[in-house]
C-alpha positions in Angstrom: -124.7 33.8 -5.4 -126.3 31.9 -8.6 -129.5 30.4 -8.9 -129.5 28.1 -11.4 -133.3 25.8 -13.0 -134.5 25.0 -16.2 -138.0 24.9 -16.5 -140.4 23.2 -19.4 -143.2 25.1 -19.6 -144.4 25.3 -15.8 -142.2 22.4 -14.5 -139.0 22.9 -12.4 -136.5 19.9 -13.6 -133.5 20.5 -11.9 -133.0 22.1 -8.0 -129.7 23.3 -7.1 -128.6 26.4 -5.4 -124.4 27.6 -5.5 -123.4 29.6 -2.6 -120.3 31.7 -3.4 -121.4 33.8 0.2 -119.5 32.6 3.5 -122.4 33.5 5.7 -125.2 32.1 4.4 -126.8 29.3 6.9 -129.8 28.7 4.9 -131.7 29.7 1.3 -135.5 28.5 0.4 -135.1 27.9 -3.9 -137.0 30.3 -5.9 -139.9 28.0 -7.1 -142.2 31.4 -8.9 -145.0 29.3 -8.3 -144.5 26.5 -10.3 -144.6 22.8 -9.8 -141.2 20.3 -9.5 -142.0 17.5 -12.2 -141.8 13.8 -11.8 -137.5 12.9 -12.2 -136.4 16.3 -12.0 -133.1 16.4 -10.5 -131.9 17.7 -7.2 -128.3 18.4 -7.0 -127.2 18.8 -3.5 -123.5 20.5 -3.2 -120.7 19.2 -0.4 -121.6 21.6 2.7 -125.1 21.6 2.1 -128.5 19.8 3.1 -131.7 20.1 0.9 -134.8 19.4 2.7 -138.6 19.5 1.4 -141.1 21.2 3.2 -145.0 20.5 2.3 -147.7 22.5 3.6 -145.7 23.4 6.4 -144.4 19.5 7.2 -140.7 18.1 6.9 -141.0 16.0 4.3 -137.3 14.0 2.8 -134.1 15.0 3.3 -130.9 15.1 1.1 -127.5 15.3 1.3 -124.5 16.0 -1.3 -125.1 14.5 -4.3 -127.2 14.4 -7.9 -131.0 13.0 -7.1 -133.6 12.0 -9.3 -136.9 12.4 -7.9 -139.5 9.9 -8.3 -141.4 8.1 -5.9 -138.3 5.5 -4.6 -136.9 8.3 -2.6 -139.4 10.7 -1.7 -141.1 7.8 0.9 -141.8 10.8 3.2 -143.2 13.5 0.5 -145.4 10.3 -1.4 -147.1 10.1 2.4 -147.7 13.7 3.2 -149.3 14.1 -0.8 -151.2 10.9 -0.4 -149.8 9.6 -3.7 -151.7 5.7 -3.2 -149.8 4.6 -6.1 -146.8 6.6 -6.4 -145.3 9.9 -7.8 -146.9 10.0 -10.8 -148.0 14.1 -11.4 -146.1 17.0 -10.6 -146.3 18.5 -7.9 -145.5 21.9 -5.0 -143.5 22.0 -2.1 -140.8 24.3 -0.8 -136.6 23.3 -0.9 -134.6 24.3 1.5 -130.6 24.7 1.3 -129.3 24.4 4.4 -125.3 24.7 5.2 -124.2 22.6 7.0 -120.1 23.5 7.1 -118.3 24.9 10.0 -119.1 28.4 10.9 -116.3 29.5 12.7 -114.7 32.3 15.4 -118.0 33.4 16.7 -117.5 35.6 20.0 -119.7 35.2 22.7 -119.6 37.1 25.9 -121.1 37.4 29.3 -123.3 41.0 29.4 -123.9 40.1 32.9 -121.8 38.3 35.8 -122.9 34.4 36.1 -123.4 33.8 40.0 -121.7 30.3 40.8 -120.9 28.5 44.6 -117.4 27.7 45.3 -116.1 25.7 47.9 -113.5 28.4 48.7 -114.4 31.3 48.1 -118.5 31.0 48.3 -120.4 32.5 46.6 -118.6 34.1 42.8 -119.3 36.2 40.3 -117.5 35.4 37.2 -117.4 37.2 33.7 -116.7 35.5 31.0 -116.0 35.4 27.1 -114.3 33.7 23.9 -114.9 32.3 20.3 -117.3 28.9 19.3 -117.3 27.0 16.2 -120.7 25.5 15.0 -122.3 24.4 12.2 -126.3 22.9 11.6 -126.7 19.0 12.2 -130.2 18.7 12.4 -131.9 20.6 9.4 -135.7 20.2 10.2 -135.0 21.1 14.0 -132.8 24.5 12.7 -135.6 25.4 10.0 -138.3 25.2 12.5 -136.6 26.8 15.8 -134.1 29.6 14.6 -134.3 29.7 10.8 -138.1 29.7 10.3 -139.8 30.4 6.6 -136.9 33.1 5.8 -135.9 32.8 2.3 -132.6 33.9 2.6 -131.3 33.3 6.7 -127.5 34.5 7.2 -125.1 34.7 10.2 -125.7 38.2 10.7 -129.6 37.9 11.8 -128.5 35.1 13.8 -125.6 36.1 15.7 -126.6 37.8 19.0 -129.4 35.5 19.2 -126.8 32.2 18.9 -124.5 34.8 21.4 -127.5 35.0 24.1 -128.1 31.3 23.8 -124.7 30.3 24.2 -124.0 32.9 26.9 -127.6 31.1 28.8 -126.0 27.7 28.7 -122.7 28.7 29.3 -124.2 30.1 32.8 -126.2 26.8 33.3 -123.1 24.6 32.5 -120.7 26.2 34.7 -123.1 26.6 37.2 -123.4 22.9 37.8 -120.1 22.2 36.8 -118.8 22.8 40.0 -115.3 23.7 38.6 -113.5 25.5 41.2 -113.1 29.4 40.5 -109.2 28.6 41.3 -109.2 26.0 38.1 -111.6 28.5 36.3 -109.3 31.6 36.4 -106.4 29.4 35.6 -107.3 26.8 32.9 -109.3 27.8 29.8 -108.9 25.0 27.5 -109.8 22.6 29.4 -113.0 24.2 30.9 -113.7 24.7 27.3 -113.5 21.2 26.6 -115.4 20.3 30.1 -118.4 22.6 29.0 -118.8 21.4 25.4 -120.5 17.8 26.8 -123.0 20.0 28.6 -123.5 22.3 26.2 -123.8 20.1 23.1 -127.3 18.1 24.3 -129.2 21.4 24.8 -127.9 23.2 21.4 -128.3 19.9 19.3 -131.9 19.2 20.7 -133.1 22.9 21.0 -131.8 24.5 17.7 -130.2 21.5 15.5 -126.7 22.5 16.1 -123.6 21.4 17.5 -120.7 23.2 18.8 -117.2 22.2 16.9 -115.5 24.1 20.0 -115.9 26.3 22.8 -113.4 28.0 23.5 -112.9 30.1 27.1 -110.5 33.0 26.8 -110.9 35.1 29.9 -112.8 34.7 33.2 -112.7 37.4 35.0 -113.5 37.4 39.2 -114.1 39.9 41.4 -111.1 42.1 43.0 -111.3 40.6 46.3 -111.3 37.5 44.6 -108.7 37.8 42.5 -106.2 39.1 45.5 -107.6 36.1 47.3 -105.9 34.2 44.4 -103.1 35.7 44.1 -102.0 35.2 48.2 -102.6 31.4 47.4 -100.4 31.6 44.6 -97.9 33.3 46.8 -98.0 30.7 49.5 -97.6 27.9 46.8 -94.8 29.5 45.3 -93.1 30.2 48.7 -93.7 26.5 49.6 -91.7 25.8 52.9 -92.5 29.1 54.9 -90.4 28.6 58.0 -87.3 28.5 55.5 -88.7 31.2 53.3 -88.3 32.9 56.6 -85.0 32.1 57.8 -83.9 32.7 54.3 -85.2 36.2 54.4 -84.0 36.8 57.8 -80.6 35.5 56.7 -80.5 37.6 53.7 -81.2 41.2 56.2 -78.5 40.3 58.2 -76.0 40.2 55.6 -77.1 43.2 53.9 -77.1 44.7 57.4 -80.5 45.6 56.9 -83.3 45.7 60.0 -81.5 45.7 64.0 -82.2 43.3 66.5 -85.7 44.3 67.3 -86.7 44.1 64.1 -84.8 41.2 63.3 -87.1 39.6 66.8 -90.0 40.9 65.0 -89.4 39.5 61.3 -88.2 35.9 63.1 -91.5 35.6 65.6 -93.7 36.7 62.4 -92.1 34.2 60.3 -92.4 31.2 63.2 -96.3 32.4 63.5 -97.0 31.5 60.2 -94.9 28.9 59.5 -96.3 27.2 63.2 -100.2 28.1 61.4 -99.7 26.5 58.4 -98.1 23.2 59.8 -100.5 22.9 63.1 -102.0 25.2 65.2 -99.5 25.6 68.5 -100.2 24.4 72.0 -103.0 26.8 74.4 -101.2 29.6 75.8 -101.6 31.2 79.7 -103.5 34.0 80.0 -100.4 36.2 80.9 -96.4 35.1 79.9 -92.8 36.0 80.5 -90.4 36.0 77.5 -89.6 32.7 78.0 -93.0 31.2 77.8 -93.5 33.8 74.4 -90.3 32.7 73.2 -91.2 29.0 73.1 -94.7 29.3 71.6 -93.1 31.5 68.8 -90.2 28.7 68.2 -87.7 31.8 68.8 -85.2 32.8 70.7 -85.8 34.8 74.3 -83.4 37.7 73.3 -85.6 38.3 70.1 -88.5 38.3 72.4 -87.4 40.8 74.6 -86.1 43.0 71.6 -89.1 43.4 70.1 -90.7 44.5 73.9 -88.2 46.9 74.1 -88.9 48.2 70.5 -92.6 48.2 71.2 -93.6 46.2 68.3 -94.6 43.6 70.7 -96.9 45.0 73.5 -96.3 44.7 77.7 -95.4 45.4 80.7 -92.3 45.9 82.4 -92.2 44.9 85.9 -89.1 45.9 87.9 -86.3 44.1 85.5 -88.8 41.8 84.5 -91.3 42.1 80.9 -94.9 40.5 81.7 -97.4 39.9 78.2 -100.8 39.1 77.9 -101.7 35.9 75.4 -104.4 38.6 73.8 -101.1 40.8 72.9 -99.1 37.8 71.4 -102.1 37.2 69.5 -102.7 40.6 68.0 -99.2 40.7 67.6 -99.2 38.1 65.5 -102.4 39.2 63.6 -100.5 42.5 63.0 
């Protein structure tokens, strides 16, 4: 890093500051004390701010480029000195460099699982973390909030503070988001790109930054959750379950797989669901014959009575006749 002024006798006449660091967010100029004459120059480097601070007030502002200073552009510093008639003596304030480039591939992380309401699964708890791009927009709001009267302020001494901030409103954000966890667990980029807006108001106003990118790569839910996922992934994938069924079925039979109680059992299983997921089936009698089990399963009687006979199905043998309760279709059915 060079630092580079020429002074004549006590007067600084020319400000500038080269950064050959990459983490340097902002650097107060070495004055030793001395006074900035009337038309020294300011030269203000692409990627960098240069603001003048006087007696603890935000005076002017500057951006890239070579500056003269007399009174013309220093409205702000001419009304903080109290200069009636203009810039006409030297005089003392403090020059800050600020960069204002793109800081990139900072990590963030959630230390803690963010608690967020779903409409399917209730109440989550989701982990998070990824990478954010930002760089200073608002140079008196960053000196004042997160830089503060350091004289040399790098990334370093700045990153787990800018981590826990992020981390903060990435909880509030996606807390009120109300992005479902099953689009959360499934689509990072665009949940990045839904968070930014929300995130974005509160850095910029807070801290005088804005966020390039946010970028979500892994959110991370509960076990129970994620199985709960994974069964609705199933179902989707299966689609049509009453001929996922009789595909399966079809498929035993020519590999001469399960008998013909099984067979009853895999068929009246498959019906169940299939008969759940397209509409719940008509009330049942407390106590039915095959027949009447048969129908409400969309199978055949035989397959009924094979699975009585197996005893994978539960009841009652009566003579030559089977007799089940509803409560054992049902827990067969559950099983």
């Amino acid at each position: 890093m060079g630092i580079k002024s020429f002074a004549a006798g006590e007067l600084i006449e020319i400000i500038e500051w080269t950064d050959d660091s990459r983490d340097t967010l902002a650097f107060r100029f070495p004055d030793a004390d001395r006074q900035i004459k009337r038309g020294a120059q300011l030269v203000v480097r692409e990627s960098q701010l240069a603001q003048f601070v006087y007696l603890g007030q935000f005076g002017d502002t500057f951006g890239p480029g070579r500056h003269t200073l007399v009174t013309g552009n220093i409205p702000v510093l001419t009304t903080l000195q109290g200069w009636k008639y203009g810039f006409e003596s030297p005089f003392k304030a403090d020059v800050y460099f600020v960069v204002t480039r793109l800081f990139t591939g900072n990590k963030w992380g959630t230390a803690n699982p963010v608690m967020v309401r779903d409409a399917d699964f209730g109440i989550v708890r989701l982990r998070a973390f990824g990478t954010y791009d930002f760089r200073v927009v608002d140079a008196p709001t960053f000196l004042k909030e997160v830089a503060g009267t350091d004289d040399h302020f790098v990334l370093d001494a700045f990153a787990d503070t800018m981590r826990s901030r992020v981390v903060s409103m990435f909880s509030d954000a996606l807390a009120g988001s109300r992005i479902p966890v099953l689009d959360v667990a499934s689509r990072y980029g665009e949940l990045g790109n839904a968070l930014l807006p929300l995130i974005n108001p509160v850095v910029r106003d807070k801290y005088g930054l804005e966020l390039a990118s946010f970028v979500v790569e892994n959110v991370s839910v509960p076990p129970d959750v994620e199985a709960a996922i994974d069964k609705r992934s199933s179902v989707a994938a299966v689609g049509n379950l009453t001929d996922y069924m009789k595909y399966q079925i079809a498929q035993g039979v020519e590999k001469g797989g399960a008998g013909v109680a099984g067979l009853g059992a895999e068929l009246a299983v498959g019906a169940s669901v299939a008969q759940q997921m397209n509409g719940a089936p008509a009330a049942l009698p407390e106590l039915l014959d095959p027949a009447a089990a048969a129908k409400a399963l969309g199978v055949s009687e035989a397959d009924v009575v094979a699975s009585l006979e197996s005893g994978d199905l539960k009841g009652k043998k009566i003579g030559s006749q089977w007799r089940l309760t509803r409560a054992a279709l049902q827990a067969f059915l559950g099983s």
